[in-house]
C-alpha positions as CSV (number, residue, x, y, z in Angstrom):
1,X,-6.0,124.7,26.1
2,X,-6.8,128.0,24.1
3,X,-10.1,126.8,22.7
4,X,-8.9,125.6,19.0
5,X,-8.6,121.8,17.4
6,X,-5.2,121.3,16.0
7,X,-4.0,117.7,13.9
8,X,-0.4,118.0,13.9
9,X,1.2,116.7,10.8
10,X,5.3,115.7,10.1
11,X,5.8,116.8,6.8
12,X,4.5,118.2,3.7
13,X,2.1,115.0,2.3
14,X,0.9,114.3,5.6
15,X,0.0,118.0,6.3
16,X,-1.5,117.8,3.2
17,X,-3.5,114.2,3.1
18,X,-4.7,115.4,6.7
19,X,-6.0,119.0,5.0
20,X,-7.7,117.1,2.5
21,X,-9.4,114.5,5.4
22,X,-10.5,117.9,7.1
23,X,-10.3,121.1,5.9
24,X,-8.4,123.2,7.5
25,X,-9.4,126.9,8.6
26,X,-5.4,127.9,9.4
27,X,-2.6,125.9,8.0
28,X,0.7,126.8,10.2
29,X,3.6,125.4,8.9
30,X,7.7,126.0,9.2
31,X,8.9,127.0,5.8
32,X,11.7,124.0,6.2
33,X,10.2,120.6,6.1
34,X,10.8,117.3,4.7
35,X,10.5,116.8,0.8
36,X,7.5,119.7,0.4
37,X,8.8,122.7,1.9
38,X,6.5,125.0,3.6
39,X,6.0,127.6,1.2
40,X,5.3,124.9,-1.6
41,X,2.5,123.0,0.7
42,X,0.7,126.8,1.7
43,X,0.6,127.2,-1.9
44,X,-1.6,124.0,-2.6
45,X,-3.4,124.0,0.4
46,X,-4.3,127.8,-0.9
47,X,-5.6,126.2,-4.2
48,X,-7.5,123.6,-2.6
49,X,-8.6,125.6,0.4
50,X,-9.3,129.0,-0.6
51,X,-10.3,130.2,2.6
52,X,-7.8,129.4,4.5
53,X,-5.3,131.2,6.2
54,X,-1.8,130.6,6.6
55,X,0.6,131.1,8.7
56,X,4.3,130.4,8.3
57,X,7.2,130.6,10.7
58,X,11.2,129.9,9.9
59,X,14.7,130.0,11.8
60,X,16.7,130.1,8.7
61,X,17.8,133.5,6.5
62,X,17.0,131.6,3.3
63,X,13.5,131.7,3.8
64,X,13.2,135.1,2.6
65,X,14.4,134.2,-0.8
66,X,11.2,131.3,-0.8
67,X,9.2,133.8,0.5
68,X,10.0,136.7,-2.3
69,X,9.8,134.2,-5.1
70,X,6.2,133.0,-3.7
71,X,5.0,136.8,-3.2
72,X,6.1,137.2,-6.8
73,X,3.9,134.5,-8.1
74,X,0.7,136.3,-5.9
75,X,1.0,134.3,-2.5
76,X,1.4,136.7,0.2
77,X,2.0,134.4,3.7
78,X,2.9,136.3,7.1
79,X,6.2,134.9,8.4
80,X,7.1,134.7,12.2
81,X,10.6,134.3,13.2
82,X,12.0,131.6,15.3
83,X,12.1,131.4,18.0
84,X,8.0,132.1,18.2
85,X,6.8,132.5,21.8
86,X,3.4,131.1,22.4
87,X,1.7,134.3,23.3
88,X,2.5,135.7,20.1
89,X,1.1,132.2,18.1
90,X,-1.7,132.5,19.8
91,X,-2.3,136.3,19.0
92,X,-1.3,135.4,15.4
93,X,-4.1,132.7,15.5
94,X,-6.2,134.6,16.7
95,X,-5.9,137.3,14.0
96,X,-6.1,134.7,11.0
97,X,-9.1,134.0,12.7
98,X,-10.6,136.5,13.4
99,X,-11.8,137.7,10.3
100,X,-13.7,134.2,9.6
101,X,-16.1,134.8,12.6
102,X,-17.4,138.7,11.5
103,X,-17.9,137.6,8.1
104,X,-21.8,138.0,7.4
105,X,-23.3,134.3,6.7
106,X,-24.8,134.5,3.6
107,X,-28.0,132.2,2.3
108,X,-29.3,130.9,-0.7
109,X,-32.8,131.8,-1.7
Protein backbone atom coordinates (compact mmCIF):
# COMPACT_ATOMS: atom_id res chain seq x y z
CA UNK A 1 0.00 0.00 0.00
CA UNK A 2 2.98 2.38 0.75
CA UNK A 3 4.60 2.05 -2.68
CA UNK A 4 7.47 -0.74 -1.68
CA UNK A 5 7.88 -4.69 -2.79
CA UNK A 6 8.27 -6.78 0.22
CA UNK A 7 9.06 -11.08 0.09
CA UNK A 8 8.31 -12.03 3.47
CA UNK A 9 10.60 -14.77 4.69
CA UNK A 10 10.07 -17.26 8.14
CA UNK A 11 13.39 -17.68 9.25
CA UNK A 12 16.93 -17.01 8.94
CA UNK A 13 17.80 -19.48 5.58
CA UNK A 14 14.81 -18.53 3.96
CA UNK A 15 15.36 -14.73 4.56
CA UNK A 16 18.50 -15.45 3.32
CA UNK A 17 17.97 -17.96 0.10
CA UNK A 18 15.26 -15.33 -0.83
CA UNK A 19 18.14 -12.26 -0.52
CA UNK A 20 20.32 -14.24 -2.58
CA UNK A 21 17.22 -14.90 -5.44
CA UNK A 22 16.79 -10.95 -5.24
CA UNK A 23 18.75 -8.68 -3.64
CA UNK A 24 17.54 -6.91 -1.23
CA UNK A 25 17.67 -2.97 -0.77
CA UNK A 26 16.42 -3.17 3.23
CA UNK A 27 16.54 -6.38 5.10
CA UNK A 28 14.08 -5.99 8.26
CA UNK A 29 14.27 -8.60 10.52
CA UNK A 30 13.37 -9.45 14.47
CA UNK A 31 16.57 -10.19 16.29
CA UNK A 32 14.71 -13.61 17.57
CA UNK A 33 14.23 -16.04 14.87
CA UNK A 34 14.42 -19.69 14.25
CA UNK A 35 17.96 -21.32 14.07
CA UNK A 36 19.83 -17.94 12.53
CA UNK A 37 18.97 -15.17 14.75
CA UNK A 38 18.56 -11.83 13.41
CA UNK A 39 21.64 -10.17 14.23
CA UNK A 40 23.61 -13.29 12.78
CA UNK A 41 21.48 -13.14 9.27
CA UNK A 42 22.01 -8.86 9.05
CA UNK A 43 25.56 -9.71 9.40
CA UNK A 44 25.75 -12.03 6.17
CA UNK A 45 23.27 -10.38 4.24
CA UNK A 46 25.85 -7.17 5.03
CA UNK A 47 28.72 -9.25 3.49
CA UNK A 48 26.85 -10.29 0.60
CA UNK A 49 24.87 -7.23 0.13
CA UNK A 50 26.92 -4.29 0.97
CA UNK A 51 24.51 -1.80 0.24
CA UNK A 52 21.94 -2.72 2.05
CA UNK A 53 20.33 -1.40 4.85
CA UNK A 54 19.04 -3.06 7.79
CA UNK A 55 16.75 -2.74 10.05
CA UNK A 56 16.14 -4.73 13.21
CA UNK A 57 13.33 -4.69 15.67
CA UNK A 58 13.04 -7.01 19.13
CA UNK A 59 10.60 -7.47 22.24
CA UNK A 60 13.10 -9.09 24.36
CA UNK A 61 15.84 -7.32 26.93
CA UNK A 62 18.55 -9.78 25.74
CA UNK A 63 18.83 -8.30 22.45
CA UNK A 64 21.01 -5.62 23.63
CA UNK A 65 23.63 -8.01 24.63
CA UNK A 66 23.51 -9.47 20.61
CA UNK A 67 23.39 -6.10 19.61
CA UNK A 68 26.64 -4.80 21.81
CA UNK A 69 28.61 -7.84 20.81
CA UNK A 70 27.68 -7.21 16.92
CA UNK A 71 28.60 -3.28 17.33
CA UNK A 72 31.80 -4.60 18.79
CA UNK A 73 32.74 -6.61 15.82
CA UNK A 74 31.87 -3.18 13.42
CA UNK A 75 28.09 -3.85 12.57
CA UNK A 76 26.13 -0.98 13.72
CA UNK A 77 22.06 -1.99 13.05
CA UNK A 78 19.25 0.44 14.32
CA UNK A 79 16.96 -1.44 16.66
CA UNK A 80 13.13 -0.58 17.07
CA UNK A 81 11.39 -1.81 20.07
CA UNK A 82 8.31 -3.92 20.09
CA UNK A 83 5.77 -3.22 19.86
CA UNK A 84 6.58 -1.11 16.43
CA UNK A 85 3.62 0.81 15.14
CA UNK A 86 3.36 0.97 11.45
CA UNK A 87 3.81 4.72 11.05
CA UNK A 88 6.95 4.57 12.66
CA UNK A 89 8.14 1.36 10.14
CA UNK A 90 7.24 3.13 7.56
CA UNK A 91 9.14 6.40 8.58
CA UNK A 92 12.11 3.95 9.41
CA UNK A 93 11.82 2.68 5.82
CA UNK A 94 11.68 5.44 4.48
CA UNK A 95 14.95 6.79 6.13
CA UNK A 96 16.98 3.60 5.14
CA UNK A 97 15.82 4.58 1.97
CA UNK A 98 16.25 7.50 1.49
CA UNK A 99 19.69 7.86 1.15
CA UNK A 100 19.78 5.23 -1.94
CA UNK A 101 17.65 7.59 -4.14
CA UNK A 102 20.00 11.11 -3.73
CA UNK A 103 23.00 9.13 -4.34
CA UNK A 104 24.57 10.61 -7.66
CA UNK A 105 24.49 7.66 -10.44
CA UNK A 106 27.75 7.34 -11.44
CA UNK A 107 28.96 6.00 -15.20
CA UNK A 108 31.73 4.17 -16.63
CA UNK A 109 33.65 5.88 -19.39
Amino acid sequence: MSGYAATAAYDGDDALEAALLSPPSLLITDVVLPGMNGIELAITIQRVFPECQILLFSGQASTVDLLAAAGSAGHHFTLLSKPVPPERLLEMVKEKLRPMASQPISSAN
